[in-house]
DRENDO-1510 file (C-alpha; in Angstrom, 1 decimal, always signed):
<recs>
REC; n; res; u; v; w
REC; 1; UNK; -126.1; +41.7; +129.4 .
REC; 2; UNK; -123.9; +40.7; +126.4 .
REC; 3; UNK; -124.7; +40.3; +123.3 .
REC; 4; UNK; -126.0; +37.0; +121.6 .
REC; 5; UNK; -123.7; +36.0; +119.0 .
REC; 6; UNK; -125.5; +36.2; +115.7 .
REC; 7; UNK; -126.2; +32.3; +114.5 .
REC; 8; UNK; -129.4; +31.7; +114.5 .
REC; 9; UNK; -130.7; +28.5; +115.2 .
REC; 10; UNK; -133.0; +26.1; +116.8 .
REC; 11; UNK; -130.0; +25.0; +119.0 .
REC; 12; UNK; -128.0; +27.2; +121.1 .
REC; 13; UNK; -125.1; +27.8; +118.6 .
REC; 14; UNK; -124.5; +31.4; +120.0 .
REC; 15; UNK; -124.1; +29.6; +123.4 .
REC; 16; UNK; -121.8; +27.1; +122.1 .
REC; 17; UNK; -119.9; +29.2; +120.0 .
REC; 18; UNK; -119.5; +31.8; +122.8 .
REC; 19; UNK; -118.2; +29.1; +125.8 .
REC; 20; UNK; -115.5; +27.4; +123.3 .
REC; 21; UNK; -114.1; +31.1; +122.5 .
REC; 22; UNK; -114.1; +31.8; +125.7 .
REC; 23; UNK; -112.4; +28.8; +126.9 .
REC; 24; UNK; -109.4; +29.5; +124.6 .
REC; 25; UNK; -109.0; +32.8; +125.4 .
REC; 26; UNK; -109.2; +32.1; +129.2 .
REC; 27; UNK; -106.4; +29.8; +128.9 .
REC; 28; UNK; -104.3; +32.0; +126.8 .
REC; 29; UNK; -104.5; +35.0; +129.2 .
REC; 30; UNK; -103.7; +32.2; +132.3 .
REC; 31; UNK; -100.5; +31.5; +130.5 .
REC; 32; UNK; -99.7; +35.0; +130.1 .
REC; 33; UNK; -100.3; +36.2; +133.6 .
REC; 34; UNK; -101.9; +38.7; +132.7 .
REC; 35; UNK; -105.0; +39.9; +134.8 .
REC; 36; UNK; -108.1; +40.4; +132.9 .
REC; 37; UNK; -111.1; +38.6; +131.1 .
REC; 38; UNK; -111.7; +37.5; +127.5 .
REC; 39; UNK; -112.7; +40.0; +125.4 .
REC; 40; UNK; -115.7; +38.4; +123.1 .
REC; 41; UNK; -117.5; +40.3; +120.5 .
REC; 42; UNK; -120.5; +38.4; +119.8 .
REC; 43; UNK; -120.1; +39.9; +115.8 .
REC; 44; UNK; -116.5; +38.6; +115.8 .
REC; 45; UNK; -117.5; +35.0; +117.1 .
REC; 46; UNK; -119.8; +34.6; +114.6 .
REC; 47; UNK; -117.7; +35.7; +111.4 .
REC; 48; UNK; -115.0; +33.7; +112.5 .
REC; 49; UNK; -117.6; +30.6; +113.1 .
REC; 50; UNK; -118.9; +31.1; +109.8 .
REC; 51; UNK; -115.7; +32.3; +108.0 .
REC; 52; UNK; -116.1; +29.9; +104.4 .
REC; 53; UNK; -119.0; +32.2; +104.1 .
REC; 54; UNK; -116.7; +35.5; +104.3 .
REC; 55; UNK; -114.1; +34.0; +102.6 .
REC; 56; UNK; -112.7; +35.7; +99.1 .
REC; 57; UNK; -110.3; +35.1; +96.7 .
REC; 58; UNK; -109.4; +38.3; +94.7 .
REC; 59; UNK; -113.0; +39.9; +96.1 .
REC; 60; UNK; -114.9; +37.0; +94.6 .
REC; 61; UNK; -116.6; +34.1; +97.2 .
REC; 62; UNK; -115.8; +30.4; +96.9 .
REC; 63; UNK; -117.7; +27.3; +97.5 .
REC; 64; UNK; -118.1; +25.8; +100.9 .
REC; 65; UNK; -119.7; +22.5; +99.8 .
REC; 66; UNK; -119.2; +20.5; +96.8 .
REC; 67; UNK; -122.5; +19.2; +94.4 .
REC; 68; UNK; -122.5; +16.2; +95.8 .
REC; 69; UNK; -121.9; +16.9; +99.2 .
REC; 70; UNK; -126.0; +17.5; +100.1 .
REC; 71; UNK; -129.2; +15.5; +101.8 .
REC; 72; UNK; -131.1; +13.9; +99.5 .
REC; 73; UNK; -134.5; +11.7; +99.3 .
REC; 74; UNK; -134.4; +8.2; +99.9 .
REC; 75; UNK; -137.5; +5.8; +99.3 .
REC; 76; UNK; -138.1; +5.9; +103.6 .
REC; 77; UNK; -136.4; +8.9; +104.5 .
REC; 78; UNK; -133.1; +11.2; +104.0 .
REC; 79; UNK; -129.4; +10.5; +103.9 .
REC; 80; UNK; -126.7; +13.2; +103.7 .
REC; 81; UNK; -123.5; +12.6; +101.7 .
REC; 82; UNK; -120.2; +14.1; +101.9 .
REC; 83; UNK; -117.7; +14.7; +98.5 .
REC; 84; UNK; -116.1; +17.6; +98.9 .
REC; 85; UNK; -112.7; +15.4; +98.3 .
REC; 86; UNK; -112.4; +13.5; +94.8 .
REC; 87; UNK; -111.6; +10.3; +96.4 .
REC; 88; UNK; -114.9; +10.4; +98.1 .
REC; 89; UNK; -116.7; +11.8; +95.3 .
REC; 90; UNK; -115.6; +8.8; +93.5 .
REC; 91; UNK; -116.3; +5.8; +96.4 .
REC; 92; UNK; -120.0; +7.7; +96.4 .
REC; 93; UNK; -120.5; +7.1; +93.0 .
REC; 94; UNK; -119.0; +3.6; +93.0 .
REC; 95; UNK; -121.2; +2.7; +96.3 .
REC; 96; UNK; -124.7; +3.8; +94.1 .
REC; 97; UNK; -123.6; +1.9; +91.1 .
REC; 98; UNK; -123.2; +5.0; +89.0 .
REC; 99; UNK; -119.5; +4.4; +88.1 .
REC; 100; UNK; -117.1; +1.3; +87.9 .
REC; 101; UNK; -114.2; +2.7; +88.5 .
REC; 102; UNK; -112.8; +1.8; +91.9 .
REC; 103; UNK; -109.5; +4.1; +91.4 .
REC; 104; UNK; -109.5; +6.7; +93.9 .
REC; 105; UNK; -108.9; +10.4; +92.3 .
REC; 106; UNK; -105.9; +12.3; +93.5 .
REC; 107; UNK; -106.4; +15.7; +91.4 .
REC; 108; UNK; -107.7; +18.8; +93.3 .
REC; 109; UNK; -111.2; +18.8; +94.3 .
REC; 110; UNK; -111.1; +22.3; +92.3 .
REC; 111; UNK; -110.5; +19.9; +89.0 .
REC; 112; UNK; -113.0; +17.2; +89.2 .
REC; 113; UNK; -116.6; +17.8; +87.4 .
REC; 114; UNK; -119.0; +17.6; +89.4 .
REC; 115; UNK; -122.0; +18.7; +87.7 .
REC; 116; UNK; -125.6; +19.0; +87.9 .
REC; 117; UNK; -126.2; +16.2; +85.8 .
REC; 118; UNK; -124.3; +13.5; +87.5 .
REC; 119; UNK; -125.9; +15.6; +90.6 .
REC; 120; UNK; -129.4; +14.2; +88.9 .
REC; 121; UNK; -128.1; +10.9; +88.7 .
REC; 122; UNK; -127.1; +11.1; +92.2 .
REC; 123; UNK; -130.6; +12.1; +93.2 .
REC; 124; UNK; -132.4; +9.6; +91.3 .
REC; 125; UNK; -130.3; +6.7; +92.4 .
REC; 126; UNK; -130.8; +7.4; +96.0 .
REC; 127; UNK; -134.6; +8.1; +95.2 .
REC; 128; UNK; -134.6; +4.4; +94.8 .
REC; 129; UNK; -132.8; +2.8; +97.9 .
REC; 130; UNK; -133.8; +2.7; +101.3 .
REC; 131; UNK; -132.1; +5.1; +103.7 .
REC; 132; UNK; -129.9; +2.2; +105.3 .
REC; 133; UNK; -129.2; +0.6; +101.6 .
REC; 134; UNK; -128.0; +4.0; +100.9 .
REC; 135; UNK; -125.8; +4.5; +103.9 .
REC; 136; UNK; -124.5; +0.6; +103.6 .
REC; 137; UNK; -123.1; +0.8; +100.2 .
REC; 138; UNK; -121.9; +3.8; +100.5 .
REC; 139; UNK; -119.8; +3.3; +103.2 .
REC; 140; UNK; -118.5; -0.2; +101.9 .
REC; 141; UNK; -117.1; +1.5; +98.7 .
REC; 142; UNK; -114.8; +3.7; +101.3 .
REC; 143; UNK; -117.7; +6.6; +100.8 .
REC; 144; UNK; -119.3; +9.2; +103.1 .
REC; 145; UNK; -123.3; +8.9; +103.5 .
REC; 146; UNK; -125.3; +8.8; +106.6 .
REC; 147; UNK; -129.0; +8.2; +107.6 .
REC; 148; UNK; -131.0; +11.5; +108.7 .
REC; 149; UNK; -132.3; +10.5; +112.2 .
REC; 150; UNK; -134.1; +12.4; +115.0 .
REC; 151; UNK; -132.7; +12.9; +118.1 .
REC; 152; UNK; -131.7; +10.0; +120.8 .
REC; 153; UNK; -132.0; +11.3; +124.1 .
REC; 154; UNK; -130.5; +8.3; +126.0 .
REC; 155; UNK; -127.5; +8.5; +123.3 .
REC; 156; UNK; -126.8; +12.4; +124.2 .
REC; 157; UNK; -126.9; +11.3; +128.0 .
REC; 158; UNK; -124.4; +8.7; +128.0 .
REC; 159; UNK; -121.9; +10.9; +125.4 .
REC; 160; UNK; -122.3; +13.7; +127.7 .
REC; 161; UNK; -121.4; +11.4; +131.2 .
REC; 162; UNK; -118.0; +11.9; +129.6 .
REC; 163; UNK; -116.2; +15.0; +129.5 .
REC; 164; UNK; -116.2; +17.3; +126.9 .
REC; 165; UNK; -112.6; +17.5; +126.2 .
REC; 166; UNK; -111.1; +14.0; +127.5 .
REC; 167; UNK; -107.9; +14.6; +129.7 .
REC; 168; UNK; -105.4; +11.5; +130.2 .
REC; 169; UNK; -102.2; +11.1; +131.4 .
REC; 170; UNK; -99.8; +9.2; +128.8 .
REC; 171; UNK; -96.5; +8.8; +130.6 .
REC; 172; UNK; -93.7; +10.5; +133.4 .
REC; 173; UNK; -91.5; +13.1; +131.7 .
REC; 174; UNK; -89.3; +15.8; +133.4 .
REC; 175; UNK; -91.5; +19.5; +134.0 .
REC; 176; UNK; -90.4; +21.8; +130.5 .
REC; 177; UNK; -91.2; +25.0; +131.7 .
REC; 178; UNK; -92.1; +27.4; +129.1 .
REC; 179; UNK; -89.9; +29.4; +127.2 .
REC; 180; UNK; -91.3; +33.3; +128.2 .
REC; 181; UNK; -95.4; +33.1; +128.0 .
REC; 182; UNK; -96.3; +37.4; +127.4 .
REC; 183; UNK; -99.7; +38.9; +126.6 .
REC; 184; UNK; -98.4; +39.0; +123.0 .
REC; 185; UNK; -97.3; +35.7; +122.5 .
REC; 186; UNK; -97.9; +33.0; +125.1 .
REC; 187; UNK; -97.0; +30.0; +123.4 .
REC; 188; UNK; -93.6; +31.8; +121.8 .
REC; 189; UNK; -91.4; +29.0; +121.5 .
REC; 190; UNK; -93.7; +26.0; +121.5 .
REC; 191; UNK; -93.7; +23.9; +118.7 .
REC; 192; UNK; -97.0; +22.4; +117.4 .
REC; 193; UNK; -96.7; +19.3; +114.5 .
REC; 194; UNK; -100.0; +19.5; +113.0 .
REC; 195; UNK; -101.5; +16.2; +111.1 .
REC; 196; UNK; -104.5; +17.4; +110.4 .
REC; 197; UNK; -107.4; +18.6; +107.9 .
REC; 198; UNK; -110.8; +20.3; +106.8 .
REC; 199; UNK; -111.8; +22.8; +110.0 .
REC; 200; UNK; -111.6; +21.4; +113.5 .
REC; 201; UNK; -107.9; +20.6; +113.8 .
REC; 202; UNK; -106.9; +23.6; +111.6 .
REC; 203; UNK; -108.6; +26.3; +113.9 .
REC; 204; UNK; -107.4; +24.6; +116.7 .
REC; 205; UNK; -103.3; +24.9; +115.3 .
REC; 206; UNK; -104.6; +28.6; +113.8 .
REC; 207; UNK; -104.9; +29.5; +117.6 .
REC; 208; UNK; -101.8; +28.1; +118.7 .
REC; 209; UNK; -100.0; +30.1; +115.7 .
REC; 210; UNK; -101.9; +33.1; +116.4 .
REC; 211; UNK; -100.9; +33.1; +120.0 .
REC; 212; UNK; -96.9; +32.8; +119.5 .
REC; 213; UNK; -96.5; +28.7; +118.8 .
REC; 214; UNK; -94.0; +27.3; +115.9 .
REC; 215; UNK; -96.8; +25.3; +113.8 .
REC; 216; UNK; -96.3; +22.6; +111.1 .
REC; 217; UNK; -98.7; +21.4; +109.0 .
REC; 218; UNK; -97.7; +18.3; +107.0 .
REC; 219; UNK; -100.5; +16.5; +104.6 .
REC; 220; UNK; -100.0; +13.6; +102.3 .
REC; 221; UNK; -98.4; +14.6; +98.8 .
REC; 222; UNK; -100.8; +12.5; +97.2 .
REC; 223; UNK; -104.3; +13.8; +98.7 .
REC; 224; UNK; -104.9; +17.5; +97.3 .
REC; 225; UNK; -106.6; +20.4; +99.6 .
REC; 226; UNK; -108.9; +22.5; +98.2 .
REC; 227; UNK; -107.2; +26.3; +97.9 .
REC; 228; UNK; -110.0; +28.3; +99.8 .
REC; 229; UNK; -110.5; +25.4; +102.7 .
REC; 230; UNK; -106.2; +25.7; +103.1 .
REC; 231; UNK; -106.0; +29.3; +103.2 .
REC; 232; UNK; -109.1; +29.8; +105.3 .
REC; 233; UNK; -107.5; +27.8; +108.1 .
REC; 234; UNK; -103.8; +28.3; +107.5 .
REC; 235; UNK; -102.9; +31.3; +109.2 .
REC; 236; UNK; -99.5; +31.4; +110.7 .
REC; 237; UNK; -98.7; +28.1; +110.0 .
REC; 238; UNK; -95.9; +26.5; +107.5 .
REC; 239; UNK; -96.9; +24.0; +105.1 .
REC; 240; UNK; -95.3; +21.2; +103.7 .
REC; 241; UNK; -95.9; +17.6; +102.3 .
REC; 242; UNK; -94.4; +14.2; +103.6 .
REC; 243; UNK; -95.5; +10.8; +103.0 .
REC; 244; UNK; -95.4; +9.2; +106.2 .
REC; 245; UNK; -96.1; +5.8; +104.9 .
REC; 246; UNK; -92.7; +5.3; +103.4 .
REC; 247; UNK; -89.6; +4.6; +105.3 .
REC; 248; UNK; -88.1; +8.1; +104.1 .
REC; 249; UNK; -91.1; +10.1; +105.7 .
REC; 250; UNK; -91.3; +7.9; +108.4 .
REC; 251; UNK; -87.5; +8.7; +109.3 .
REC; 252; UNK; -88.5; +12.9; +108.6 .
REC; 253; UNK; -91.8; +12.6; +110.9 .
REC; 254; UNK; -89.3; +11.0; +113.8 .
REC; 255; UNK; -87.6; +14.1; +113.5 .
REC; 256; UNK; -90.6; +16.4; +113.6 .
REC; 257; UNK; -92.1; +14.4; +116.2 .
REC; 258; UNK; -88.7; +14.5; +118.3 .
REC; 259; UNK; -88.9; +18.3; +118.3 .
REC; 260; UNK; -92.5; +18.9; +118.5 .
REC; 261; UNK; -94.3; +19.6; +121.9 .
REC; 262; UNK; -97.9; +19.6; +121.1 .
REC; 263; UNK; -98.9; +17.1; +118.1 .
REC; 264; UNK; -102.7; +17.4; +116.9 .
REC; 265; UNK; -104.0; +14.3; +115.4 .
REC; 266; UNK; -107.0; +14.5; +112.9 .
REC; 267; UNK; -107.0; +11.6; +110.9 .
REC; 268; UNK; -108.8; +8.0; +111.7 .
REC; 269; UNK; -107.4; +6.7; +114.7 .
REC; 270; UNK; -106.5; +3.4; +113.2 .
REC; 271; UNK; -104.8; +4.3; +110.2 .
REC; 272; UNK; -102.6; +6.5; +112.2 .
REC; 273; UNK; -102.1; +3.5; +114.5 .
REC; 274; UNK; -101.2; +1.9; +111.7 .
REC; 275; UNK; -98.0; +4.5; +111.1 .
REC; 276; UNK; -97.1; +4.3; +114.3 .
REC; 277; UNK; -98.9; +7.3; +115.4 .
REC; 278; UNK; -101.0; +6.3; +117.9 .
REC; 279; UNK; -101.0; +8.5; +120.8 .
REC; 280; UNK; -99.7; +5.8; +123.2 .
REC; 281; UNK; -97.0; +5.1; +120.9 .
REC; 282; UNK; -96.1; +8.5; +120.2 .
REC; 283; UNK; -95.6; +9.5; +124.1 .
REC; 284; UNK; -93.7; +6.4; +124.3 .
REC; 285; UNK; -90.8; +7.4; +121.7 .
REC; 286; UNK; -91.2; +10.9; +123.2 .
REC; 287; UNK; -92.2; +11.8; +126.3 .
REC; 288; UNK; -92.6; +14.7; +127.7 .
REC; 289; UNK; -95.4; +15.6; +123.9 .
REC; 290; UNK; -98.8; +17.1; +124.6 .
REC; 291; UNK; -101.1; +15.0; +121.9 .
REC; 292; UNK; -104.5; +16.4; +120.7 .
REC; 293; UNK; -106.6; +14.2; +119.2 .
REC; 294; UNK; -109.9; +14.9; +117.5 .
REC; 295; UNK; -112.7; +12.0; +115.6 .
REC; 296; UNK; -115.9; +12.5; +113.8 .
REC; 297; UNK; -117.2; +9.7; +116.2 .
REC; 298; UNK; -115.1; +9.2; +118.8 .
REC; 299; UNK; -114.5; +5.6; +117.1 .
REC; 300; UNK; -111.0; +4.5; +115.4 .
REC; 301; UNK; -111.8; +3.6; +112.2 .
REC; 302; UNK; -115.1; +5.9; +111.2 .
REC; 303; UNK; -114.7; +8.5; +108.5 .
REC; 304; UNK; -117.0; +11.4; +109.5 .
REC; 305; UNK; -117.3; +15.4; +109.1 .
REC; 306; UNK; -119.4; +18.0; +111.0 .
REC; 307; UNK; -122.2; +17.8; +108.7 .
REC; 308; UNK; -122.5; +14.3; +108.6 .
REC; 309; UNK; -122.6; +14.0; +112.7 .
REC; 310; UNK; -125.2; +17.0; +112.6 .
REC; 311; UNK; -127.4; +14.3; +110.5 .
REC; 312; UNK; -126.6; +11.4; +112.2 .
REC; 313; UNK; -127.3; +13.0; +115.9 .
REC; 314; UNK; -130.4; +14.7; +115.3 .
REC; 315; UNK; -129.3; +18.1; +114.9 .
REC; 316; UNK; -130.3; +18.1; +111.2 .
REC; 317; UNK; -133.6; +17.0; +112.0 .
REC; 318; UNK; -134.6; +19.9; +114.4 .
REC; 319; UNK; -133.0; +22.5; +112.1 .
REC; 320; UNK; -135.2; +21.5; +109.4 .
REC; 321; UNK; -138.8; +21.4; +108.3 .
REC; 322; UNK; -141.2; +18.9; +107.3 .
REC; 323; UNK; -139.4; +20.0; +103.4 .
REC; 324; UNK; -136.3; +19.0; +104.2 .
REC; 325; UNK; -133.6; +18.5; +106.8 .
REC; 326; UNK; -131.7; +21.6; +107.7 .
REC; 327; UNK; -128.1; +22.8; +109.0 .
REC; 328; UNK; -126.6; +24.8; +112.0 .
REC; 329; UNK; -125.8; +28.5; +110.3 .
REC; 330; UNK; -122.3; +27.2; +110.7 .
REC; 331; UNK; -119.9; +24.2; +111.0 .
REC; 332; UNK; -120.2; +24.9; +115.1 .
REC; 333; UNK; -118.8; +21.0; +116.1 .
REC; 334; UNK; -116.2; +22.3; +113.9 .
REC; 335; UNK; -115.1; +25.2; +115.0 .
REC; 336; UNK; -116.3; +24.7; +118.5 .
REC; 337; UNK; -113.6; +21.1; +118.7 .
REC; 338; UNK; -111.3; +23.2; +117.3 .
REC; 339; UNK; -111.3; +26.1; +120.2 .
REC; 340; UNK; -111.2; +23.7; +122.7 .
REC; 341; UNK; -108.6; +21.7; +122.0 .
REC; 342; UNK; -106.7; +24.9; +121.6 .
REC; 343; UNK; -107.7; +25.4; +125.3 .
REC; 344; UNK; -106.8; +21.9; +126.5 .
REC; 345; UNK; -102.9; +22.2; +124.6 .
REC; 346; UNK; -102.4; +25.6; +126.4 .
REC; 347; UNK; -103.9; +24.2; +129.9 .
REC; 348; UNK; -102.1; +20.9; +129.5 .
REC; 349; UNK; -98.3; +22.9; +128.6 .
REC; 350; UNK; -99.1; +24.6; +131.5 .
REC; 351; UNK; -99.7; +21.6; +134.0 .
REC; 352; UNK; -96.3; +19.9; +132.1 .
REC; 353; UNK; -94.5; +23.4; +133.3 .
REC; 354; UNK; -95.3; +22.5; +136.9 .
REC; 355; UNK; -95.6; +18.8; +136.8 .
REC; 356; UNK; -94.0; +17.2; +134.2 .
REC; 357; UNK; -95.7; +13.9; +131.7 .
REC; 358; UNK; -96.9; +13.1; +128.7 .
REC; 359; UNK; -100.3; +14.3; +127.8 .
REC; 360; UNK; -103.7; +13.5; +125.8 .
REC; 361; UNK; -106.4; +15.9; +125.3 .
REC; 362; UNK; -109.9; +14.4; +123.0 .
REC; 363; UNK; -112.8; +14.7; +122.1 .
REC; 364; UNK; -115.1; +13.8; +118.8 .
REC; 365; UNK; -117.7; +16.0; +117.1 .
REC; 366; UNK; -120.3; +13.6; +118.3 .
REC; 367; UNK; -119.5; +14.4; +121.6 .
REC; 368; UNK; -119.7; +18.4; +120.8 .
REC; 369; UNK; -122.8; +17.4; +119.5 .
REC; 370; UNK; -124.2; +16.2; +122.5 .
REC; 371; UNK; -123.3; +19.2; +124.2 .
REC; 372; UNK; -125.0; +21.3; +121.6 .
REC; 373; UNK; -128.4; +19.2; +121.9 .
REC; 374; UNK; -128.6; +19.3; +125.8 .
REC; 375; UNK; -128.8; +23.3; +125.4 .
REC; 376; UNK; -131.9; +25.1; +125.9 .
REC; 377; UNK; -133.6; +25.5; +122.6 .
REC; 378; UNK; -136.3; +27.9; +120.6 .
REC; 379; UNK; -139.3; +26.3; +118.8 .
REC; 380; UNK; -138.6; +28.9; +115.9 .
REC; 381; UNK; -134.5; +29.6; +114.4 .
REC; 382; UNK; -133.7; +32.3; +116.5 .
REC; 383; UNK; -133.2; +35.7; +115.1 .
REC; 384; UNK; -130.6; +36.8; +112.8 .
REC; 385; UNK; -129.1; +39.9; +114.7 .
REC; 386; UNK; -127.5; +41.7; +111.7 .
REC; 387; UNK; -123.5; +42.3; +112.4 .
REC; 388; UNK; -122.4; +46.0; +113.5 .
REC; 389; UNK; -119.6; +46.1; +111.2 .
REC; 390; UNK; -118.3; +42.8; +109.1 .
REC; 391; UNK; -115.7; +44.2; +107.6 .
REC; 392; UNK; -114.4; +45.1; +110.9 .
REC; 393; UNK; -114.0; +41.3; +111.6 .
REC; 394; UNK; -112.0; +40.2; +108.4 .
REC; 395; UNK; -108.6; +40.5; +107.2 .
REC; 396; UNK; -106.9; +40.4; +104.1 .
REC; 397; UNK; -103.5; +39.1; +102.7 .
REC; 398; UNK; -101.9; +38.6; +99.8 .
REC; 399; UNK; -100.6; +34.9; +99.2 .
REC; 400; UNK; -99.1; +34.0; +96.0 .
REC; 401; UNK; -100.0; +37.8; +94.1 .
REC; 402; UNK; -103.9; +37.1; +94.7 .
REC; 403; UNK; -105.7; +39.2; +97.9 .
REC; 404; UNK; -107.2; +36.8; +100.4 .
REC; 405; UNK; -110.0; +37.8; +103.1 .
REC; 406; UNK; -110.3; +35.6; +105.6 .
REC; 407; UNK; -112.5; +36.0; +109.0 .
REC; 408; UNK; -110.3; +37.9; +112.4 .
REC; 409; UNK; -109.5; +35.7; +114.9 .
REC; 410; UNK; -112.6; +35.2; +117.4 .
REC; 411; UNK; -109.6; +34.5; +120.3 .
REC; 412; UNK; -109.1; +38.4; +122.2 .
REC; 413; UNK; -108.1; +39.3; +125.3 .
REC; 414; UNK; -106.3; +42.0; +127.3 .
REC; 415; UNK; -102.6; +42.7; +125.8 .
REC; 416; UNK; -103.2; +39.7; +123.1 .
REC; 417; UNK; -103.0; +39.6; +119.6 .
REC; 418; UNK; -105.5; +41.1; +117.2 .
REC; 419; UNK; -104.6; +39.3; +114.0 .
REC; 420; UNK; -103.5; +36.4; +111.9 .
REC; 421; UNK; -100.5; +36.6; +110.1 .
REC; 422; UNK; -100.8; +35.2; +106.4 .
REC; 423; UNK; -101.6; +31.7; +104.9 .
REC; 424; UNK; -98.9; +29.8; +103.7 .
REC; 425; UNK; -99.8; +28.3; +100.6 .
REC; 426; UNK; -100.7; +24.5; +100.8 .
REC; 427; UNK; -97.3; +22.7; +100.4 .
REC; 428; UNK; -94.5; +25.2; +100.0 .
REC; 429; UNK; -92.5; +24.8; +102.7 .
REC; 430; UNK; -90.0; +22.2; +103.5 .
REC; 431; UNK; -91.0; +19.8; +106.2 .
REC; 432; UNK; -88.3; +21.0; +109.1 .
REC; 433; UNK; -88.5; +23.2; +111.9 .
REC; 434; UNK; -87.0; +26.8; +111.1 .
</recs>
């Protein structure tokens, strides 16, 4: 019997975290032709789900969540706010009346005080609203905040009716074979655009780079990443900035798109409908593109982030105590979203090899979340198994003179690779193909 992978919780996370690995590596070795099975170390699994935890700059640890990003008492219950990004460390504090300043903040998160008095004033603001006051203002200043709620059965049913990764067909296109899948390198020659951020879409395009692919990452010049989230999740990958909103960037992204066979879509699905970047319209300007497309909510025009859906879907609720709410030991919709998309872009080149079209693989963390809370589940957190050898699962880099360690990949199987290349730092590169 194998190993459980060490995240102990409530909820089957090890479970989880185990089938989404495996699912990526299955369809890796399929491309390659190699016989075999995925290799999965239940140690390595868990590192690489929990990697902001093993994360380092220059030996030191950075922080995973901002101040304000936190539950916190309401008059009738708990909410849980995300501000890990100034603009929405800003819209919370204009949605509880604590600031009047409607301008959105473009400096790095890194800059931005946050600090434990204004964390104070947070508290005691919210101390006086109702949970769905909390949530409603919030969320009307362009802010993240979300009610703490138990678990709804009937809800998890009907998400889980559909599947867990959504497979359509978008359009006819001639079969593109692919260049020359090997063990080393299946996806040598494929090109991956990648417009998105935070975890879920980033591990997803870290696979693809780890296992041969071309990838792009383009973000908008005027909305900073934080250094340790970029690097933690940028293995492999260039980086560059282009504002797609102008009729220069829109003319750059055509180009990208035109030469780009798998595109992984991250942000709302309305404002990128909005550019022009729907799936549907992308297909239709170039066929023949595999599109992945991940939501908090599965919803167009709802700003969410994995530990927002854990509160909203119950998860929070049965991780906790009668204290407090509590978390999953990592960001498992996350990370799990991100493996399987990874799976669905490798199954879905492979299907265009043979058959040809225009492709659309989905899913939301809501509906990961479903998944999660249909698992069998302990009435205690479930052991922490301690890891064999930690240092055996990270890597380290040096990116711009200072020594990164970031988690190994999770993804192993017979004849593939074993480790990341580097992290591009956030914006350097050009936005072209090389």
């Amino acid at each position: 019997m194998s190993r459980v992978v060490p995240l102990p919780a409530r909820t089957d996370v090890a479970a989880l975290a185990r089938t989404a690995v495996a699912c990526a590596s299955a369809s890796a070795l399929r491309l390659s032709g190699v016989d075999g099975v995925p290799d999965l170390d239940a140690d390595r699994i868990a590192v690489a789900y929990s990697s902001e935890r093993w994360f380092r700059m220059d030996g030191r640890p950075r922080a995973g969540f901002a101040p304000l990003s936190a539950f916190f008492p309401t008059m009738d219950g708990w909410v849980r706010t995300h501000a890990n990004y100034p603009h929405h460390r800003a819209a919370l504090l204009l949605g509880l009346g604590l600031s009047r300043d409607a301008r959105r903040i473009d400096a790095d998160a890194e800059d931005v005080d946050s600090d434990a008095e204004t964390r104070q004033r947070v508290a005691a603001r919210l101390a006086t609203m109702s949970t769905a006051a909390a949530a409603a203002d919030v969320t009307a200043a362009g802010g993240l905040c979300v009610a703490v709620r138990p678990e709804d059965r009937s809800a998890d049913d009907s998400w889980r009716r559909h599947p867990l990764v959504e497979i359509r067909r978008l359009g006819d296109a001639p079969a593109r074979p692919l260049p020359a899948p090997t063990a080393l390198a299946p996806l040598r020659g494929v090109r991956v655009l990648d417009l998105t951020r935070v975890i879920a879409g980033p591990v997803a395009t870290r696979t693809l780079a780890l296992l041969g692919a071309d990838v792009l990452r383009i973000d908008p010049p005027r909305l900073g990443e934080p250094q340790n989230q970029h690097l933690d999740t940028g293995h492999g990958k260039g980086s560059a900035l282009l504002d797609l909103s102008s009729p220069a960037g829109r003319s750059r992204g055509e180009e990208l798109l035109s030469g780009a066979d798998v595109i992984a879509l991250g942000y709302r699905p309305a404002a990128l409908a909005a550019l022009g970047l729907s799936p549907e319209a992308i297909a239709a300007r170039h066929p023949g593109v595999v599109v992945l497309q991940l939501t908090a909510w599965g919803e167009p025009d709802r700003r969410g982030f994995d530990s927002l859906v854990q509160a909203d879907s119950g998860i929070a609720v049965l991780e906790g105590d009668d204290a407090a709410p509590g978390a999953l030991p990592a960001q498992a919709l996350d990370h799990s979203a991100g493996y399987l998309l990874a799976s669905a872009a490798m199954d879905l080149l492979g299907r265009r090899s043979r058959e040809g079209g225009s492709w659309l693989a989905s899913t939301s963390l809501r509906r990961i979340a479903a998944e999660l809370l249909g698992l069998p589940r302990t009435p205690e957190k479930t052991p922490l198994h301690p890891l064999a050898d930690a240092a055996g699962h990270t890597q380290d880099f040096i990116v711009d003179g200072v020594r990164i360690t970031t988690a190994a990949p999770a993804v192993s199987y017979p004849g593939g690779p074993t480790a990341f290349a580097a992290p591009r730092p956030w914006g350097r590169d050009e936005p072209a193909w090389a």
